[in-house]
N, C-alpha and C positions, 0 to 999 in steps of 0.2 A: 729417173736415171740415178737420181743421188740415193735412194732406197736400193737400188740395185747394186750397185755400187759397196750400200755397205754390209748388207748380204754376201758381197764377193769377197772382202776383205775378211770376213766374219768367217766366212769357209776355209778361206787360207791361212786364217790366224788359227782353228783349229787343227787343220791338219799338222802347222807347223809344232802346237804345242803337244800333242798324236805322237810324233817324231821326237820332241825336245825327249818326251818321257819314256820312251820307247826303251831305251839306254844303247841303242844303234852307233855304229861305226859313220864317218863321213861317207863312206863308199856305199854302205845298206841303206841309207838315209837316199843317195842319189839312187839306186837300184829302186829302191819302194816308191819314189818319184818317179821315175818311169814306169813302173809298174801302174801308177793313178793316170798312164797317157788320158785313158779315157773319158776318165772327170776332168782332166784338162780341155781335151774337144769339146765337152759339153759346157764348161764355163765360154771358152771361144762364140759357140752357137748362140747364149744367151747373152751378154753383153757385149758384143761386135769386137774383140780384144783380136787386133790382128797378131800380135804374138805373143804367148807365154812360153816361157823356156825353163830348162831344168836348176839354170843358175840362178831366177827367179825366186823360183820355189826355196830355193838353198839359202837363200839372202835374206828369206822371211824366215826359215830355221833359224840362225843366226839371230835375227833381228828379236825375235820372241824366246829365243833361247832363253834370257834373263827371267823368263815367265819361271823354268823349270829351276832357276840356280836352288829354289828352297826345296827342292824333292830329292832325295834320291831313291834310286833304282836297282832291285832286286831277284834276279832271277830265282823262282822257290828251290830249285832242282840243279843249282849249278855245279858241277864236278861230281854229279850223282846221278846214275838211271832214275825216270820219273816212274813212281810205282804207279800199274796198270795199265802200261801206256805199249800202246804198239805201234809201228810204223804204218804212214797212213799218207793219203797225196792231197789233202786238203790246208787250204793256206787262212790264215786269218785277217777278216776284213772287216773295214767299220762303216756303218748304213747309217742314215737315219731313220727311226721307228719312233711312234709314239710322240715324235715334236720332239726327239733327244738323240743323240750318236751314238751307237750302241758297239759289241763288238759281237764277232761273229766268229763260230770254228776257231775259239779258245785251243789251242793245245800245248803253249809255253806262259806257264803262270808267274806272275809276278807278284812285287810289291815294292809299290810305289811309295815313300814315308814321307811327309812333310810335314818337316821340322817345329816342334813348339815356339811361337813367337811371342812376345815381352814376358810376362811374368808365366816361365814355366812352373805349370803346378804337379809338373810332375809325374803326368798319369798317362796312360798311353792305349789305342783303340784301335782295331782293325777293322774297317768298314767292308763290311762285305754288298757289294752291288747289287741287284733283282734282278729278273729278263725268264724267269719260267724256266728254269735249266735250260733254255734254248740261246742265249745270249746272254750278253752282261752289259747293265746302262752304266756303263763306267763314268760317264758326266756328271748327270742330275744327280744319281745314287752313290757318287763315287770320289771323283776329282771335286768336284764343287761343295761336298761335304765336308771333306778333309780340309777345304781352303779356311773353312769359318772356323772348325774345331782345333785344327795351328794358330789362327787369331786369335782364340781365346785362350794360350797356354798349354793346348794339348797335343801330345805328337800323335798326329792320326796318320794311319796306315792302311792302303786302297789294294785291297786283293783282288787280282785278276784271275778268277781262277777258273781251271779247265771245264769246261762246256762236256757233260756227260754224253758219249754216242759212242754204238759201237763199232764206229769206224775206228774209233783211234782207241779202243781200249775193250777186252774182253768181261771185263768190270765194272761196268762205267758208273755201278751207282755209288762204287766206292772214292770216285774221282775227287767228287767236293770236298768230303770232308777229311780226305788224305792232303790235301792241298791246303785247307783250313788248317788242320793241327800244326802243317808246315810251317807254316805262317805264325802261327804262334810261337813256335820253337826259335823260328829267325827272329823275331822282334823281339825275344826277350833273350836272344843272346847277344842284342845291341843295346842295351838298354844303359849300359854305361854311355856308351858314343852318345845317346842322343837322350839323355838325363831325365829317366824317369826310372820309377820304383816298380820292378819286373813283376809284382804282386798286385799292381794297378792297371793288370793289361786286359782287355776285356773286349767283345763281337757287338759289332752295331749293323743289321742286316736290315734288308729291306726286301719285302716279300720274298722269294723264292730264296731271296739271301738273310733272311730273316727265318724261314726254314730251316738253311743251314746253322745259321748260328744256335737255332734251339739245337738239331741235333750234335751239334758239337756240343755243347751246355750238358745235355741228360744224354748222352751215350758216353760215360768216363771213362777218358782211357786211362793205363795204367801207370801212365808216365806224366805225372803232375802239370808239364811244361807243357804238355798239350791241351789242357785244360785251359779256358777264360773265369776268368775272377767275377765278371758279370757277363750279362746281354741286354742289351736292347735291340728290340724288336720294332720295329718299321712296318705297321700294316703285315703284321706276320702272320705264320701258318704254323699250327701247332696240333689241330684238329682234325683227328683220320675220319673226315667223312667221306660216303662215296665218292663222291665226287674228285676229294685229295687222294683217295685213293688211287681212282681212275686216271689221276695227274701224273703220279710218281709211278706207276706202271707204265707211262707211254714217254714218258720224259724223262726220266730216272734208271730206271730199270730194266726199260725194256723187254719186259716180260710181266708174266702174270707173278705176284708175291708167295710164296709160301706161309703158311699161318706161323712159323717161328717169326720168319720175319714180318705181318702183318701187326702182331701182338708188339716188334719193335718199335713199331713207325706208329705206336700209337701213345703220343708222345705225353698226352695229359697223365696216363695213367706210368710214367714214369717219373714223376715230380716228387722229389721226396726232402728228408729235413736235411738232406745234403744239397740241393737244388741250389744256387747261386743265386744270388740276387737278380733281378731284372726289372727293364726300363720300358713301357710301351705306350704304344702311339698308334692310332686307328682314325676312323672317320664310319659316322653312322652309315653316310652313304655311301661305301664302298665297295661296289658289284662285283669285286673278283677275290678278291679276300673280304670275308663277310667277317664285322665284327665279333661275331662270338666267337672267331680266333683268338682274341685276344681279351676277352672279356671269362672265358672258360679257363683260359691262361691264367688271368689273374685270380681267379676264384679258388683255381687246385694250389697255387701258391701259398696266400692267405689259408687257408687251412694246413698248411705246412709251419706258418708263418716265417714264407721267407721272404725278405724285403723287398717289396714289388712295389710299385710307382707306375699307375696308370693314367692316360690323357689319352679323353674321348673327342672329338672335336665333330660338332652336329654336318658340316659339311666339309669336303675335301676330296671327296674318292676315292680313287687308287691311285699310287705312283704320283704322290706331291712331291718326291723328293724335300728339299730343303722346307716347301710350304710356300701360304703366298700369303699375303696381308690382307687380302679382302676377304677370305674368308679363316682367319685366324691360324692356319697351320704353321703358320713360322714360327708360332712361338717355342715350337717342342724343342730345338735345339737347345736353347737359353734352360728349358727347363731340364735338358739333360746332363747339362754343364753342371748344372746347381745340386743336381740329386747326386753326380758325384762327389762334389765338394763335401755338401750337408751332412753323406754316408759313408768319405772316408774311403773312396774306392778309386 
């Protein structure tokens, strides 16, 4: 029962810090609680709780609210039309997938910043989350990234960004990286507020958000601010094989490519001695991103020679998020701290 127990509390501290970050009104906060009636009956069903109530729920916002005082909260699109966005009846909801919370039917994008803590150095990062364009693991990929990268001096920055489909957008595969560039554009016109050097602002992605971030990196736009100063890549995707292909056709795009755009999305052969530095991180056994994403990555760089920083790690998978100590993947943070520092970026 006591294992139960804190599983319960664990669920409800999530949801509540879900809401803390949300940037929700007191009234939306109670509406969205109602709206979870049904995970409420199901917690009831599973630990015999003769009542949960809405004020409950409210008390634990509240109570963990303190979690969120070092974030704050940014709507990409606020007092502006969201470009390629159409009106649509689907609402956004958060699942557990994969042993993580994930979100689901994206279509109001954010960014979440939290704040550099003791000794700011200065430099500032926007985590882009993974989920296969079909979701976003905002936790392991996301929220929990950003907590360690604010501990150690860095204002990191958690993009929520819109989930491509064409229900909500006749363009969808322009979604991401319209959102992305936004995200750049915001964070580095805060860069006074929250003290870091706006030329230190750079994309930390993590599979399918590690995709993003290359093509944010090698498709330049013409407005400087839209641009990242670096990448690191998280088990990234860089390499148009059939199979990526077949990905970003049924997830992306929604259609079959045309060869203009096939030749874009074929991202090794866009790497030039303008290319931006980059930071990556793989695992040999990785069945869904296969290392020579990131091993071919690093190869067209080095012949570019532009300053790349690779860690292979013999075991790990896919989707370590943060990493785990028993079989070495945690170290990569620590190491991407230092390759900033060491590089000046």
């Amino acid at each position: 029962m006591k294992k139960e127990r804190r599983s319960f509390d664990k669920e409800f501290k999530l949801i509540a810090v879900e809401l803390c970050q949300s940037g929700k009104s007191t009234n939306e906060v109670a509406d969205d609680l109602d709206f979870r009636a049904e995970l409420v009956g199901r917690w009831k069903r599973e630990f015999g709780m003769k009542k949960i109530t809405k004020f409950y729920l409210l008390f634990l916002f509240i109570l963990f609210g303190q979690i969120a005082e070092a974030q704050d909260v940014y709507k990409l699109w606020e007092g502006q039309d969201k470009p390629y966005y159409k009106e649509n009846n689907l609402k956004e909801y958060q699942e557990e997938i994969w042993g993580t919370l994930c979100l689901f039917n994206v279509t109001d994008p954010t960014l979440t910043i939290y704040k550099a803590k003791g000794e700011n150095l200065g430099k500032a990062v926007i985590i882009i989350p993974g989920g296969g364009y079909e979701l976003v693991a905002m936790h392991h990929e996301g929220y929990d990234v950003a907590e360690i990268l604010s501990s150690l001096g860095i204002t990191a920055a958690v993009l929520k960004y819109r989930i491509p489909n064409p229900e909500t957008s006749d363009q969808p595969d322009k979604v991401p990286l319209t959102d992305t560039r936004r995200a750049l554009v915001l964070l580095r016109e805060m860069a006074e507020k929250y003290d870091f050097d706006k030329k230190k602002v750079g994309l930390l992605g993590f599979s399918a958000g590690s995709h993003l971030a290359t093509v944010a990196s090698l498709w330049k736009s013409d407005k400087n601010e839209e641009n990242p100063d670096y990448s690191a890549l998280i088990y990234g995707v860089t390499n148009l094989s059939n199979t990526n292909l077949k990905w970003l056709e049924e997830s992306l795009y929604f259609r079959k490519l045309a060869k203009q755009e096939i030749d874009q999305n074929r991202l090794l052969d866009l790497v030039s001695k303008y290319t931006r530095p980059s930071f990556l991180v793989h695992a040999y056994d990785d069945d869904v991103c296969l290392v020579e994403e990131t091993t071919l990555y690093a190869q067209r760089l080095n012949e570019y020679n532009i300053l790349v920083e690779t860690h292979i790690f013999s075991k790990g998978g896919h989707g370590f998020g943060l990493g785990r100590k028993e079989d070495g993947t945690d170290q990569w943070i620590n190491l991407f701290v230092n390759w900033l520092k060491s590089n000046n970026l």
